[in-house]
N, C-alpha and C positions, 0 to 999 in steps of 0.2 A: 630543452625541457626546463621549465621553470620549479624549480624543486621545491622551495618556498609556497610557493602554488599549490604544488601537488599536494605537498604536507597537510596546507590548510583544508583542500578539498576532503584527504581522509578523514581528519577530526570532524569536519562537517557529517560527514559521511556517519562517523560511530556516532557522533552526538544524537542525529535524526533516529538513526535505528534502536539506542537506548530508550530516546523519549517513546519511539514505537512502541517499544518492546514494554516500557513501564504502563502504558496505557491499555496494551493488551492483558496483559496480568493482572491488572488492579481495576480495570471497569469491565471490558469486555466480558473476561471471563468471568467473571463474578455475577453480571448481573444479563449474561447470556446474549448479549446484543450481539449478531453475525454482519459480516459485509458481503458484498456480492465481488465478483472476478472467481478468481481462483479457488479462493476458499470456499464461495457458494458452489462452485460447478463441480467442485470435490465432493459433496455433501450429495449435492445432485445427481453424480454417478454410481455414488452409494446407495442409491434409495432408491436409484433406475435399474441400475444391471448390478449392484452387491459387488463394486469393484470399492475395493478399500481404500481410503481418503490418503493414507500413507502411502499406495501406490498411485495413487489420482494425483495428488498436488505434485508428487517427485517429476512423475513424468510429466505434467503440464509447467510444470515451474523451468524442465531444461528446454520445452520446448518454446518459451516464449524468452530464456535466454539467450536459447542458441539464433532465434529471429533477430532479435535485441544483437547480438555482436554481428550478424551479418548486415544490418540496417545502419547500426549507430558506431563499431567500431569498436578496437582495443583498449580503451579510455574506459568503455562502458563497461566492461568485461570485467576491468580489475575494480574497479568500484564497485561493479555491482558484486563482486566477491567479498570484500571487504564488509560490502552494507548487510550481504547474507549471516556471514560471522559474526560480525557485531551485536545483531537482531538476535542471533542463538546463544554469545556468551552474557547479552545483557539478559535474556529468557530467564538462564538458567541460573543467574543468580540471583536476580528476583524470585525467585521459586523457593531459594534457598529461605528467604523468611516469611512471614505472614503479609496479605497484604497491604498497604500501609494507607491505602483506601477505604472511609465505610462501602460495606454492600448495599448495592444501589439496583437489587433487584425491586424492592418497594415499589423504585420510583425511575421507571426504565426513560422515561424523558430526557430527565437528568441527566442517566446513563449514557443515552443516544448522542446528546450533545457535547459531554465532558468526554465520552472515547472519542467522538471525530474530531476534539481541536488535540487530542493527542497523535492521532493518526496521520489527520490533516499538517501537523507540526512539523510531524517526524519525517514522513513521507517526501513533504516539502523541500525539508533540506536537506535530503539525500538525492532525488527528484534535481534539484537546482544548481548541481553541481555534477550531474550526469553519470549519476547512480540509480541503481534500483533495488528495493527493500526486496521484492519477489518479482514473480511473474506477472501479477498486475500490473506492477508499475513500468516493466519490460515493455506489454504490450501497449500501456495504453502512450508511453515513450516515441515508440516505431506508429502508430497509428497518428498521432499529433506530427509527425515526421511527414507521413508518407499523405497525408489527408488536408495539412495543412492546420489543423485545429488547436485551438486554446487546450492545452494539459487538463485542464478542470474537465471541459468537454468528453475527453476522449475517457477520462475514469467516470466520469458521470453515465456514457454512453454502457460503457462493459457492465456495469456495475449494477445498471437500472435494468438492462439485457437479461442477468445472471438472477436480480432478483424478481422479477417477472414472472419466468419460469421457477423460482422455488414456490412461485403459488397453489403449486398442482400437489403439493405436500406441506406448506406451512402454512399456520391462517394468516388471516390478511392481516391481524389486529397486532401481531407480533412481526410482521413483514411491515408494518408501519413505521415501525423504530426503527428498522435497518434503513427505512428510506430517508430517513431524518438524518442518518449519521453517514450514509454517503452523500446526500445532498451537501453539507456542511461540509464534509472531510474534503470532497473533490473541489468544493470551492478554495477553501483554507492551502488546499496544496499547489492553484495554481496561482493565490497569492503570494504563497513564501518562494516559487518560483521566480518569480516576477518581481517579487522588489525592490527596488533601488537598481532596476536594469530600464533600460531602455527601450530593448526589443520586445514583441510583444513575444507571447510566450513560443507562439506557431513558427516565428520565424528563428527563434533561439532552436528549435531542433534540428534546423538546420543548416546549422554552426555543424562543424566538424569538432570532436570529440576526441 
């Protein structure tokens, strides 16, 4: 084992889920823009069957880990631990002060594109070094694995699935903005992916881990 390696992959690893974490807090939240996977199909089962997002995302989030370590391996496992913790201590310290963003409910465009290149950032280099932030990025991991497909594709694919179906309870005019910021984010993440590598993205998933 390349310990040097390993090292630099964790930093990578915390650095991705901080800038997540900073762009969840300071756009998303703020100015209400949602993404689709996990989080939408939580919101979704809340609103279908009044099953609580706190038990919706726990359980979908270990079920596309525990897929994700049977697919991708021991590698993915401990990174994706690391990316989980990092995403909740960098949460929680951001919480700790105001902001440090204007609110950009006004101007949810804005919003839509400034959270997905943080998303898309963070995701990325966690994402490109054989980690996962959540459950999304577990599944859409193992489906670029198992399908063959470009990273971008397979978060583009869940994502556009998830928010589809939130039509039947959100309006379209606010499900617009979510379609902007995954668009962008799942592009963005399977550039940072991919850069300065040589495989294409489809064939890097199935690298051993």
């Amino acid at each position: 084992m390349n310990f040097r390696r390993e090292w630099k992959n964790y930093l990578t690893i915390m650095l991705g889920a901080a800038i997540l974490a900073f762009g969840i807090y300071n756009v998303h939240r703020q100015a209400g823009i949602t993404e689709g996977g996990v989080l939408g199909m939580t919101l979704l089962l809340d609103r279908w069957f009044g099953i609580s997002p706190a038990v919706g995302e726990l359980v979908m989030d270990i079920i596309c880990y525990a897929v994700g370590y049977k697919v991708l391996g021991g590698a993915f496992a401990r990174y994706s631990l690391v990316a989980t913790c990092s995403f909740a201590l960098s949460y929680g310290v951001y919480e700790m002060f105001p902001p440090l963003l204007p609110d950009l409910s006004a101007h949810p465009l804005v919003a839509a594109v400034l959270g997905a290149v943080f998303v898309g950032v963070g995701v990325g280099l966690a994402v490109r070094v054989g980690g996962a932030c959540g459950g999304d990025d577990a599944l859409a991991m193992v489906l670029a694995k198992k399908l063959r497909w470009p990273i971008s594709r397979c978060y583009l694919s869940t994502d556009l699935a998830v928010l589809l179906l939130s039509l039947s309870y959100i309006p379209l005019g606010r499900i617009a903005y979510s379609l902007i910021t995954v668009t962008i984010s799942s592009f963005l993440i399977g550039k940072v992916q991919t850069v300065g590598k040589k495989e294409p993205a489809a064939a890097e998933c199935d690298q051993p881990l």
